[in-house]
C-alpha positions as CSV (number, residue, x, y, z in Angstrom):
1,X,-27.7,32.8,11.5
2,X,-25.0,33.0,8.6
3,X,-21.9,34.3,9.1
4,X,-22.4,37.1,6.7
5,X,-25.9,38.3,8.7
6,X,-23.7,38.2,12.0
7,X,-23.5,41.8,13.2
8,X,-19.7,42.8,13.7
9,X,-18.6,42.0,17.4
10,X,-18.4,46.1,18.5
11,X,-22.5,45.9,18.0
12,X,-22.7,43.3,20.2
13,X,-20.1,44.3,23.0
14,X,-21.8,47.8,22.5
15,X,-19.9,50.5,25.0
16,X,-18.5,47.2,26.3
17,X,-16.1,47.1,23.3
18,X,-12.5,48.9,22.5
19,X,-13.4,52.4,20.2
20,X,-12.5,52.5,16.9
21,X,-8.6,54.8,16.9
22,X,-7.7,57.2,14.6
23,X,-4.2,58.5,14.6
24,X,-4.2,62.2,13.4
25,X,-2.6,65.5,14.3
26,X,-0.2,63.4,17.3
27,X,-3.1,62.3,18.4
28,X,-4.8,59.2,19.3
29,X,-8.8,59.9,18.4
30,X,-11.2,57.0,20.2
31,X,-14.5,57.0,18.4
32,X,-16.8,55.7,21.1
33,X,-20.2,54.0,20.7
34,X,-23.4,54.5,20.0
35,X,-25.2,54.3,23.4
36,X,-28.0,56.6,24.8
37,X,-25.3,58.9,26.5
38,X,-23.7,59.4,22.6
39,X,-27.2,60.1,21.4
40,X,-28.1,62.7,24.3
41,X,-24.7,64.2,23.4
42,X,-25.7,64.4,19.7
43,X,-29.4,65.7,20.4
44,X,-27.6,68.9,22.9
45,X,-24.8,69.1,20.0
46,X,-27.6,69.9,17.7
47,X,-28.8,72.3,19.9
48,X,-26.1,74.1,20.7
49,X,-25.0,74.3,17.2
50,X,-28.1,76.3,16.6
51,X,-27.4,79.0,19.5
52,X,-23.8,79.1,17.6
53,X,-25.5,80.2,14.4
54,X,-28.2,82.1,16.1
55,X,-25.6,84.5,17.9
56,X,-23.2,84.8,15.1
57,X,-26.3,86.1,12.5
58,X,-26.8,88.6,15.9
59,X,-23.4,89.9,16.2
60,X,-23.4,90.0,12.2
61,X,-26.7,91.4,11.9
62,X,-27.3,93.9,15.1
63,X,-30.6,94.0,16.1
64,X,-31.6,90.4,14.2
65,X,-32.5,89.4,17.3
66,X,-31.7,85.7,16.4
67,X,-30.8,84.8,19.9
68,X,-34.5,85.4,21.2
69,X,-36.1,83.9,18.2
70,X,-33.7,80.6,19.2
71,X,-35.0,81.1,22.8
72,X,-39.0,81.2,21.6
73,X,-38.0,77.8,19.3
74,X,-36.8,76.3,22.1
75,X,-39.1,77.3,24.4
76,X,-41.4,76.2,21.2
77,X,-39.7,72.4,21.4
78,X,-38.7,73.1,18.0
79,X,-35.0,71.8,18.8
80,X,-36.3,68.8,20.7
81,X,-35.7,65.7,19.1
82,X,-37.4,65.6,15.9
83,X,-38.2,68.7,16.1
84,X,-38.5,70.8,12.8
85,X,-35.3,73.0,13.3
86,X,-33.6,69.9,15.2
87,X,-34.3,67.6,12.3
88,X,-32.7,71.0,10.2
89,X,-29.6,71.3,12.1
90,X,-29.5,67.0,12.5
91,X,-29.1,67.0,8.4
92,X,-27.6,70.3,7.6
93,X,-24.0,71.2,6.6
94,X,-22.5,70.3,10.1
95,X,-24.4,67.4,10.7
96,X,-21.6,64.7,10.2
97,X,-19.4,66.7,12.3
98,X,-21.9,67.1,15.0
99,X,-22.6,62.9,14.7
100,X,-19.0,62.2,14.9
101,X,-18.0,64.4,18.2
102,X,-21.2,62.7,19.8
103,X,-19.2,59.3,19.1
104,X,-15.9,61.7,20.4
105,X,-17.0,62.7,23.8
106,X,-17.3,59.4,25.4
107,X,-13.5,59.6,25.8
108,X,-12.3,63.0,24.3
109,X,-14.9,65.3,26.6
110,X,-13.0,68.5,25.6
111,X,-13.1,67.7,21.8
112,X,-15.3,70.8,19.6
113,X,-16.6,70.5,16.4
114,X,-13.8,72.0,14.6
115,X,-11.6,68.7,16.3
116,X,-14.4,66.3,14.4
117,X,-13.9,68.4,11.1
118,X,-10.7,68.2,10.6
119,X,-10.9,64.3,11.1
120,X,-13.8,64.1,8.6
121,X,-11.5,66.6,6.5
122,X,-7.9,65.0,7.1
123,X,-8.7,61.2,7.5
124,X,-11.6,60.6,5.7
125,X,-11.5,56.6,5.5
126,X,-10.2,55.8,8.9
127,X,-13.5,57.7,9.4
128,X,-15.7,56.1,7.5
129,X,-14.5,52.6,8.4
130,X,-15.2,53.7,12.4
131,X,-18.5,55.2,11.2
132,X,-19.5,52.0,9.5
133,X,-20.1,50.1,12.1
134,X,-22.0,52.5,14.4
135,X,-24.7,54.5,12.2
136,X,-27.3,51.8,12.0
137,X,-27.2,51.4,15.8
138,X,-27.1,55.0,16.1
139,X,-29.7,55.9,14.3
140,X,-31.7,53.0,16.0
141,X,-31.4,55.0,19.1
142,X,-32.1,58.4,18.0
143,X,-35.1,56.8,16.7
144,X,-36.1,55.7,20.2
145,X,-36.3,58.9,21.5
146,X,-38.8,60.2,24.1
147,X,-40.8,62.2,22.3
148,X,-39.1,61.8,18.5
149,X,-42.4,62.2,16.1
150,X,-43.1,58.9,14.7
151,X,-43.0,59.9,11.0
152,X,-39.0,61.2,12.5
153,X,-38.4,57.8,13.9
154,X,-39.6,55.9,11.2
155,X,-37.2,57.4,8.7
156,X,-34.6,56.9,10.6
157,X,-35.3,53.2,11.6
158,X,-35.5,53.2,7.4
159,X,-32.2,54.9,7.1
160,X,-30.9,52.4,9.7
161,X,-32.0,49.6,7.6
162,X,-30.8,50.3,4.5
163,X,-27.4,51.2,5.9
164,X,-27.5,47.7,7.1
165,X,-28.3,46.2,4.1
166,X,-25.4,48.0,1.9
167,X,-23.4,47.0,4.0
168,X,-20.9,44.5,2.3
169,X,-20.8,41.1,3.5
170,X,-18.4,40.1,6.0
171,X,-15.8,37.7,4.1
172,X,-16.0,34.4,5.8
173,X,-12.2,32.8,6.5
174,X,-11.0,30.7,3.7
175,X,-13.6,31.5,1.5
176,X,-12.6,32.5,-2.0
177,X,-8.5,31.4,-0.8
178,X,-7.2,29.5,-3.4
179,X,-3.9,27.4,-2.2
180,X,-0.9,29.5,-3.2
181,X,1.3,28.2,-6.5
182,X,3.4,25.2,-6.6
183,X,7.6,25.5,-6.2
């Protein structure tokens, strides 16, 4: 296999390997892998930011009643993985933040939501560069889901993919040097 094909070394230690850090606030982040545990996390993040919404539109809204039509669509499986309203709340507005504390918990168990926006907010590229490495496996996973819908997992196998395949190729050593100038 070429060098440039080679996934990076975190895909291959998997949880195994050191998380990606991200110094912000006085604090030392750890973005954690994408294992089953990270994608469990995500799938109940998903879920419980939908009881968030459903009980502010309730105490906004008296007598919405929100809270029990969130309790029928759960009941309904409609915020199982690859559900309809999962696969809603899994792309929406808070979706990256709710991705991104997933990859959190494994070594910040205490971090919310608000923690992961105000990395995605304040360090933007130190995110991006710990994201870029652990989507495709990530979204491999979800994918693998008990009970994701196939037409669910096959789009995100896709999206896995082609995140792969922008990827930029890894520089092999020396290539491109050029020996530095003459005295």
């Amino acid at each position: 296999m070429p060098a440039d094909d080679a996934p990076p070394l975190s895909a291959v230690l998997g949880a195994a390997g050191a998380p990606f850090e991200i110094d912000h606030g006085g604090r030392t982040w750890r973005v954690g892998h994408p294992t089953r545990r990270a994608a469990d996390t995500f799938n109940k993040l998903v879920k419980a930011d939908a009881l968030r919404q459903a009980q502010q539109e309730d105490a906004e809204f008296p007598g919405l009643g929100a809270v029990e039509q969130f309790r029928r669509d759960v009941t309904a499986k409609h915020y199982a993985p690859g559900g309809r309203l999962w696969a809603e709340v899994a792309t929406g507005h808070r979706a990256n933040a709710l991705y991104l504390l997933a990859l959190l918990r494994e070594h910040h168990p205490d971090a919310a939501v608000a923690d992961a926006e105000g990395l995605i907010r304040d360090a933007p590229a130190a995110v991006a560069v710990a994201l870029e490495e652990v989507t495709p496996p990530f979204f491999d996973l979800l994918a693998a889901t008990e009970g994701m819908p196939p037409d669910r997992g096959a789009a995100l196998r896709t999206a896995a993919t082609t995140l792969r395949e922008a990827r930029p190729a890894r520089p092999t050593p020396g290539a491109g040097s050029t020996p530095p100038p003459s005295p």
